[in-house]
TORTOR-577897 format. One record per residue (C-alpha): residue in three letters; residue number from 0; y, z, x. Coordinates in Angstrom, 2 decimals. Example, Ala and Ser with C-alpha at 12.3 -4.5 7.8 and 13.67 -1.06 7.14 Angstrom:
2
+------+-------+---------+---------+---------+
| logu | lomar |      py |      pz |      px |
+------+-------+---------+---------+---------+
|  ala |     0 |   -4.50 |    7.80 |   12.30 |
|  ser |     1 |   -1.06 |    7.14 |   13.67 |
+------+-------+---------+---------+---------+
//
This chain:
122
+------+-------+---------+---------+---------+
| logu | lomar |      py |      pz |      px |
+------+-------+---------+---------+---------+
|  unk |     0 |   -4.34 |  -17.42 |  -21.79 |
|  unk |     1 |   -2.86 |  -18.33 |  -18.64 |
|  unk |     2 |   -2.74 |  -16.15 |  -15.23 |
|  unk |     3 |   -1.08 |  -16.07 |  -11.88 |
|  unk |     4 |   -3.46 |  -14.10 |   -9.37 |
|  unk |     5 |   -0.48 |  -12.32 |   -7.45 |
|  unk |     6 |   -1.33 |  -12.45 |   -3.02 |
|  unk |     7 |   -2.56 |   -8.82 |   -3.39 |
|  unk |     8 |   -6.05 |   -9.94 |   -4.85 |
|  unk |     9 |   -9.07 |  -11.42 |   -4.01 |
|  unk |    10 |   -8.79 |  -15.09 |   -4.60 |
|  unk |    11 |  -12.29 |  -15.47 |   -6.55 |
|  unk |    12 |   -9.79 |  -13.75 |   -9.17 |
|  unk |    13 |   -8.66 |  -17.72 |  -10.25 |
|  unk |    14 |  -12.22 |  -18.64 |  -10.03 |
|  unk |    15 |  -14.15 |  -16.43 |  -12.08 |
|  unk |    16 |  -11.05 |  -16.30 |  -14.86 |
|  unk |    17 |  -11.27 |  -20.07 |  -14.79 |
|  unk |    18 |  -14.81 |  -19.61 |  -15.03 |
|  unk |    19 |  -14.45 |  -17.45 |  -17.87 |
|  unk |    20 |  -12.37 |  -20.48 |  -19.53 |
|  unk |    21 |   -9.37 |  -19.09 |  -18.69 |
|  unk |    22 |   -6.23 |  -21.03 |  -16.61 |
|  unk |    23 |   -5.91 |  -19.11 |  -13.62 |
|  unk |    24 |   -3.82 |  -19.92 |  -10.14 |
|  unk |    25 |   -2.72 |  -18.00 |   -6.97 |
|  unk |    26 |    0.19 |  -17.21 |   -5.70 |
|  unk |    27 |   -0.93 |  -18.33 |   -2.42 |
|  unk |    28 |   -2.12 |  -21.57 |   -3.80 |
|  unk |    29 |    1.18 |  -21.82 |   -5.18 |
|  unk |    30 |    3.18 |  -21.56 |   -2.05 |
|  unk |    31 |    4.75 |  -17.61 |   -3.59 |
|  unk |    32 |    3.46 |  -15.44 |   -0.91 |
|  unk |    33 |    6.24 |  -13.22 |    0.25 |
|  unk |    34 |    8.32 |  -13.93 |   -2.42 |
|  unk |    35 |   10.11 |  -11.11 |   -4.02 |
|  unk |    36 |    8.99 |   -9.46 |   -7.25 |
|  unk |    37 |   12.56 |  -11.55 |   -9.20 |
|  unk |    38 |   11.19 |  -15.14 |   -7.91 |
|  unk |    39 |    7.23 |  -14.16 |   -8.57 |
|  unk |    40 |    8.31 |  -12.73 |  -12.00 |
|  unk |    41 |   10.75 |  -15.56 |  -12.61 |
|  unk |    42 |    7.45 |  -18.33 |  -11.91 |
|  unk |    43 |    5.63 |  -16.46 |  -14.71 |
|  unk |    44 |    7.97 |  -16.32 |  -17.46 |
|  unk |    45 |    9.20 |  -20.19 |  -16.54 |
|  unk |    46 |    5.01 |  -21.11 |  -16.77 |
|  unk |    47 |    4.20 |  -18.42 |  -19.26 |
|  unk |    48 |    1.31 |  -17.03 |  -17.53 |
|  unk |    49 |    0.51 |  -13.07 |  -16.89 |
|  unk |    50 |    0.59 |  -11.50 |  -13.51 |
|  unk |    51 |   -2.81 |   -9.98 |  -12.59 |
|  unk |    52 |   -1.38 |   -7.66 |   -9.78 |
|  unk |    53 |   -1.87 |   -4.31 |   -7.66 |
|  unk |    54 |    1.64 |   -4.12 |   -7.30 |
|  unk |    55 |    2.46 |   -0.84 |   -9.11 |
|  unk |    56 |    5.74 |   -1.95 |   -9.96 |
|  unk |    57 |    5.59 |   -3.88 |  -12.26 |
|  unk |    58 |    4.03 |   -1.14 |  -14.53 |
|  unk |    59 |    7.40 |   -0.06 |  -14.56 |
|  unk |    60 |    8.08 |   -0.38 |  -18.10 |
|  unk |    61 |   11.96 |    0.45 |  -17.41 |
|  unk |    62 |   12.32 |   -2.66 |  -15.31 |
|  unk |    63 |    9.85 |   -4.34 |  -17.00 |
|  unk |    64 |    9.66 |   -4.13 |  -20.66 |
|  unk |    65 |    6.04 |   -5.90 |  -21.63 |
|  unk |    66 |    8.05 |   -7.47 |  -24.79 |
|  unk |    67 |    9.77 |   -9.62 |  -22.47 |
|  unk |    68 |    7.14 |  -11.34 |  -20.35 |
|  unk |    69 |    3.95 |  -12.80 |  -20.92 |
|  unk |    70 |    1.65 |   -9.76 |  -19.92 |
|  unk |    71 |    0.81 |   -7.84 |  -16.81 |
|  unk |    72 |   -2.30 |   -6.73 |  -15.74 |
|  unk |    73 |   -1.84 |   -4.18 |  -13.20 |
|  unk |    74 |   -5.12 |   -2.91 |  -11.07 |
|  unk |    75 |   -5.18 |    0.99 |  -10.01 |
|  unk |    76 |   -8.04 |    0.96 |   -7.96 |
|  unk |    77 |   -9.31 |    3.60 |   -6.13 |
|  unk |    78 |  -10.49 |    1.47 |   -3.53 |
|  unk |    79 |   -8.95 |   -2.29 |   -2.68 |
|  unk |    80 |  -11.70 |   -3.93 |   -1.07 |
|  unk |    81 |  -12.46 |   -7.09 |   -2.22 |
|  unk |    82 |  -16.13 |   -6.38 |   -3.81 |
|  unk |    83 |  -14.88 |   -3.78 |   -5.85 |
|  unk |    84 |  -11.79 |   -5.24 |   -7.13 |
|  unk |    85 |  -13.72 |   -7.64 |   -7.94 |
|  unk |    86 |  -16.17 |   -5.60 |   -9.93 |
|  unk |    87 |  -13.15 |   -4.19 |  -12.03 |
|  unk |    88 |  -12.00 |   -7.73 |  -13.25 |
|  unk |    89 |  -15.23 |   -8.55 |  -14.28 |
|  unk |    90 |  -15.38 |   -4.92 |  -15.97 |
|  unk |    91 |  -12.27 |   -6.13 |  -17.83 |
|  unk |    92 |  -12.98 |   -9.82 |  -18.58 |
|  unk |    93 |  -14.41 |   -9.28 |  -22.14 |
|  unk |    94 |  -12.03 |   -6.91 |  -22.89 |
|  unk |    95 |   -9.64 |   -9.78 |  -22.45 |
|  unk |    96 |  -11.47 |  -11.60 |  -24.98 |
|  unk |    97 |  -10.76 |   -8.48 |  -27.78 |
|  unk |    98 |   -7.60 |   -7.32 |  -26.71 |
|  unk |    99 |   -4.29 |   -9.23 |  -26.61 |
|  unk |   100 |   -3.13 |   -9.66 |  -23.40 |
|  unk |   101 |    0.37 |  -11.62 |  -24.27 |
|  unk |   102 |    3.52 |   -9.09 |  -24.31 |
|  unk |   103 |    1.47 |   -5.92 |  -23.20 |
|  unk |   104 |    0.74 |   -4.26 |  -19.85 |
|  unk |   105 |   -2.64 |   -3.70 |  -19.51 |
|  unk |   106 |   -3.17 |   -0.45 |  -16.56 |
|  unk |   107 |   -6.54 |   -0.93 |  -15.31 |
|  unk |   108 |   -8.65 |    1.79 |  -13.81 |
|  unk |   109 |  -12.21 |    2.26 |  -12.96 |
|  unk |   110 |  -12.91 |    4.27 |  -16.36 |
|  unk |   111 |  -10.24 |    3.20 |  -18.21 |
|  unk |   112 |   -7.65 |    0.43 |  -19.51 |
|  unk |   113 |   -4.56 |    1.70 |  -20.82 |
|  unk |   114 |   -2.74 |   -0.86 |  -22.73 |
|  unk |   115 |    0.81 |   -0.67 |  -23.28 |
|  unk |   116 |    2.32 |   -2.93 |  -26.27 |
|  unk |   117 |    5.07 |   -4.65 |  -27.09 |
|  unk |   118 |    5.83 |   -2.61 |  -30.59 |
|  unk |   119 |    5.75 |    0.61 |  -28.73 |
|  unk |   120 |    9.01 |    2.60 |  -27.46 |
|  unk |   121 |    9.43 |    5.71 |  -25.32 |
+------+-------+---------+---------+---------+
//
């Protein structure tokens, strides 16, 4: 699985999913900071990787159907600081192992991950 650590997060994001034998980049590294949510989504569907975000729009389902990209992984933390962010992706990291990322949102909270898939309709 591929990811693109959107400007939001902690940078050790890319290292300890790379770590974890994952391919994982930043934004920043990337030159995207600033960059609207069209060009930042646009990068990840032309490189097929999934956003690992805190932007809560992209949970948007509406605007965003997970069918049509390459997965979203969208942190609700109660707290942003960068320890405990993260703490939550390494809460999640065997999870991603399990779980299929690709074509699903993935809603991440301290007690819970709510995955939303690509078969499923409102």
């Amino acid at each position: 699985m591929k990811f693109k650590i959107d400007e939001n997060l902690p940078v050790e994001f890319a290292q300890i999913l790379t770590s974890e034998g994952y391919d994982a980049v930043t934004v920043v590294v990337q030159g995207l900071q600033g960059k609207d949510d069209t060009s930042l989504i646009d990068k990840c569907l032309q490189e097929e990787r999934a956003l690992v975000t805190l932007d809560l729009d992209f949970s948007d389902i509406r605007t965003y159907p997970p069918q049509n990209f390459p997965g979203f992984v969208v942190l609700r933390a109660s707290h942003q600081d960068r320890d405990h962010l993260i703490q939550l992706l390494r809460q999640i990291v065997p999870l991603m192992g399990r779980e299929p990322l690709e074509r699903r949102l993935w809603i991440v909270e301290e007690t819970r991950v709510r995955i939303r898939g690509a078969e499923q309709e409102e």
